[in-house]
N, C-alpha and C positions, 0 to 999 in steps of 0.2 A: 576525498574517499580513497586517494590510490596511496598518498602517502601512509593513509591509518593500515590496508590491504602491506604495505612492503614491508614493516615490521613486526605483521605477525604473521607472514608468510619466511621472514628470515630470521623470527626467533624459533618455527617450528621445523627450519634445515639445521636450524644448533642445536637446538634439542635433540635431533635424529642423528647427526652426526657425533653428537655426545656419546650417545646410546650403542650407537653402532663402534665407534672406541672402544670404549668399554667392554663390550661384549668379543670384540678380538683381542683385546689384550689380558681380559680374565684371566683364561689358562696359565698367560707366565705368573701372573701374579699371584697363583694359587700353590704353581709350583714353588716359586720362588719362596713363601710362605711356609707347602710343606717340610720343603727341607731344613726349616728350623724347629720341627715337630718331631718329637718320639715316635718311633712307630707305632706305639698303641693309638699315639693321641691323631697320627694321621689316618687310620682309619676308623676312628673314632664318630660314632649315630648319634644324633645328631653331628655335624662338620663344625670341629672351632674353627674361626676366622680371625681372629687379635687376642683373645683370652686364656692365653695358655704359655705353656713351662716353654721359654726360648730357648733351644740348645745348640753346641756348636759341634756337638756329638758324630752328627752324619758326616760334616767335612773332614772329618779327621779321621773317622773309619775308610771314607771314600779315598781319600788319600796313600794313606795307610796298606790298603788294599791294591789300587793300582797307582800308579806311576803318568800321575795327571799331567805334568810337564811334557812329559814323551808325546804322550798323546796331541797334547797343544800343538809338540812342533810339528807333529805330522800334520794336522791341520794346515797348520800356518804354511808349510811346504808346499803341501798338495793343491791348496787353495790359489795360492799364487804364483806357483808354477805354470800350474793347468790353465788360467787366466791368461797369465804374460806368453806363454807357449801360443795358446789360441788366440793374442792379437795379433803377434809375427804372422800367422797364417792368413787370419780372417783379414786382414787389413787390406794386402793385392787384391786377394779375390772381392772385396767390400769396392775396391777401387775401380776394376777391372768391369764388373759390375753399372757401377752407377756411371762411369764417365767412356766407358766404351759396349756399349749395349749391345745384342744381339737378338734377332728375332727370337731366341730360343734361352733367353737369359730370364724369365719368370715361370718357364717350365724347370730351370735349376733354380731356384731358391723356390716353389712350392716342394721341387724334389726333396730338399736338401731337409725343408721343414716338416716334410711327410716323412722322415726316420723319426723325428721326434713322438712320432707317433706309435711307432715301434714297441710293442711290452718291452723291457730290457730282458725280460727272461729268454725272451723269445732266440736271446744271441748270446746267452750266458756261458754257453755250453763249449763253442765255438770260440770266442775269449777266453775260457778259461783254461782249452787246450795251445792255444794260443799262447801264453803267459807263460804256463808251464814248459812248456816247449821253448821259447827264450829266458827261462830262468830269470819270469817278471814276476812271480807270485810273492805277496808279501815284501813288496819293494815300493820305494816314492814314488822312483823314475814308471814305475809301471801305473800306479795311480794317476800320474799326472799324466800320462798318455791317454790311459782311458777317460776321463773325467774331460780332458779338452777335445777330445772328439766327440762328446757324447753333449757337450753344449757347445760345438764348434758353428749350429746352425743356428743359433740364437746370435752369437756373437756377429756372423755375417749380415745377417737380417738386420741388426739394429746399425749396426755400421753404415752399410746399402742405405738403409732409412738415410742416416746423420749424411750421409756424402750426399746424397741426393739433394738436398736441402743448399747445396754452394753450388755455388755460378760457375759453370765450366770454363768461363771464359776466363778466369783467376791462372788456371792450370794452363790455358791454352799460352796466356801472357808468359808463363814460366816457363815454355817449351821455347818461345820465338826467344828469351835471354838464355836458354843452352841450358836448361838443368833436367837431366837424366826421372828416368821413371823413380828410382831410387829419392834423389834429393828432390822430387815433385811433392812425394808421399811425406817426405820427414817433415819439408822445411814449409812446404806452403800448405798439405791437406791439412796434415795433423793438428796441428796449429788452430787452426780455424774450424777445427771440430772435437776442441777439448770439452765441453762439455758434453757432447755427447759419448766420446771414447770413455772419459771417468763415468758416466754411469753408467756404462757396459762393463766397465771393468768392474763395476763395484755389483753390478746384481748378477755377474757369474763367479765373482769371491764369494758371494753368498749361495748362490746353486751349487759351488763344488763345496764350501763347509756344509753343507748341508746334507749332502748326498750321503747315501745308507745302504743302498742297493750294493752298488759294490765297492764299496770300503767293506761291509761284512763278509761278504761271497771272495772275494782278491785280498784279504789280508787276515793277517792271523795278530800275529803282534811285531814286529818289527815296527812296520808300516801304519799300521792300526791309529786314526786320528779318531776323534770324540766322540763321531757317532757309535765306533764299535765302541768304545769306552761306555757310552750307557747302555748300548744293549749288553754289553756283559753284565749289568745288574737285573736279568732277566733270568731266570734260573728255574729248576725242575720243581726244586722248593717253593716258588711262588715267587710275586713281585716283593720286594720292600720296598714301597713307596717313601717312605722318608729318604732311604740313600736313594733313588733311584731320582728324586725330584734333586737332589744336591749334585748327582752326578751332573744332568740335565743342566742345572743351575751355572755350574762350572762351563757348562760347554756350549751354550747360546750367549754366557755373558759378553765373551769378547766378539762378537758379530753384532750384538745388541749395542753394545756401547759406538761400532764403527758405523753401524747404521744410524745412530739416534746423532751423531757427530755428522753426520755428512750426508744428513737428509736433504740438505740445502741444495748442495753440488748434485745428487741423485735424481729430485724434483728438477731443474734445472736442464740435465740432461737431459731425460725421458719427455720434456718438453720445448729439447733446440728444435727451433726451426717453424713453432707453429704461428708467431706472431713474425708480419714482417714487418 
């Protein structure tokens, strides 16, 4: 009886898990889709899905119109900047944390994770006299400052988490052979918590490509990576959803591609330390 019960209780979490796929990756798929559509045929009543004129129209205006490379690098700059800047930091304080505790050390990381909580508007004001004021407006270096503070309390937290997870007593053994705070962190934490450092690194590469708030508000175009790229196809005249699905299309590909590559290491990570 329980064998008949386990295969149709774990064909209806694959069915559901199917389902529930699907229904989150819809949107890229539709965007992806629009933007080989005319704009008639994209807003088009009834919605074509596979039955229509495939053109390559939008990327070429999209192109044509801005200067999608630039944009890229600023991306790829700010993304990985603001990442690598925010482990230099997060990593002492991650350490400092999990291997020297203090009665008052989970009143700072609730603190730290209570900013997260913060509207950002709420300190837009204040930033952006701030910027101005060091002649950071419309600059990397200024993106990459803000973007690694603004998820500098994620990066601790997951770290805290992964350090937590090693035997102190590894660290303690490398103190009694002479090695410095410094060479403690390089050569015996790090090490023994690459998995979970790669996937910190990889799901704040994707919080800062992602971010919109202020890449639009701190940058004009210099500096301007991809998110302001597609809201510049936002306009008084209205949406054109054909460019505007191509522009999108260009600007999730490469995060999608780094995610769909390195889901393995990602999974992996987000789950050191739960089996022992």
């Amino acid at each position: 009886m329980s064998s008949r019960v386990f295969p149709k209780r774990k064909l209806i979490f694959t069915v559901v898990g199917w389902l529930i796929g699907i229904t989150l990756f819809f949107p890229i798929i539709w965007t992806i889709l629009t933007s080989f559509k005319t704009e008639g045929t994209a807003i088009a009543m009834p919605p074509k899905f596979l039955f229509f004129d495939w053109t390559l129209e939008n990327y070429f205006e999209v192109q044509d119109r801005s200067n999608y490379l630039q944009h890229a690098m600023n991306s790829v700059v700010i993304s990985l900047g603001s990442t690598g800047l925010g482990l230099l930091v997060a990593m002492p304080a991650a350490w400092a944390m999990a291997f020297s505790p203090t009665k008052h050390t989970k009143n700072v990381l609730m603190w730290m994770l209570s900013t997260k909580m913060l509207p950002p508007v709420g300190v837009l004001v204040p930033i952006y006299l701030l910027f101005r004021d060091f002649d950071l407006l419309d600059t990397r270096l200024g993106m990459v400052v803000v973007l690694m503070l603004m998820n500098l309390p994620i990066i601790v937290w997951m770290l805290y988490t992964y350090f937590k997870e090693i035997p102190g007593e590894i660290l303690e053994a490398a103190r009694m052979d002479g090695a410095t705070i410094g060479k403690e962190i390089i050569y015996v934490l790090a090490p023994m918590a690459v998995p979970g450092i790669a996937s910190t690194l990889l799901l704040n590469v994707i919080l800062a490509w992602n971010e919109s708030f202020w890449t639009l508000n701190l940058t004009v175009t210099d500096a301007a990576p991809l998110t302001a790229f597609i809201a510049s196809y936002s306009s008084p005249e209205g949406l054109f959803w054909a460019k505007l699905s191509a522009a999108s299309t260009l600007a999730i590909a490469p995060i999608l591609v780094m995610g769909w590559f390195s889901q393995k290491q990602l999974v992996r990570g987000l789950t050191f330390g739960a089996v022992k």
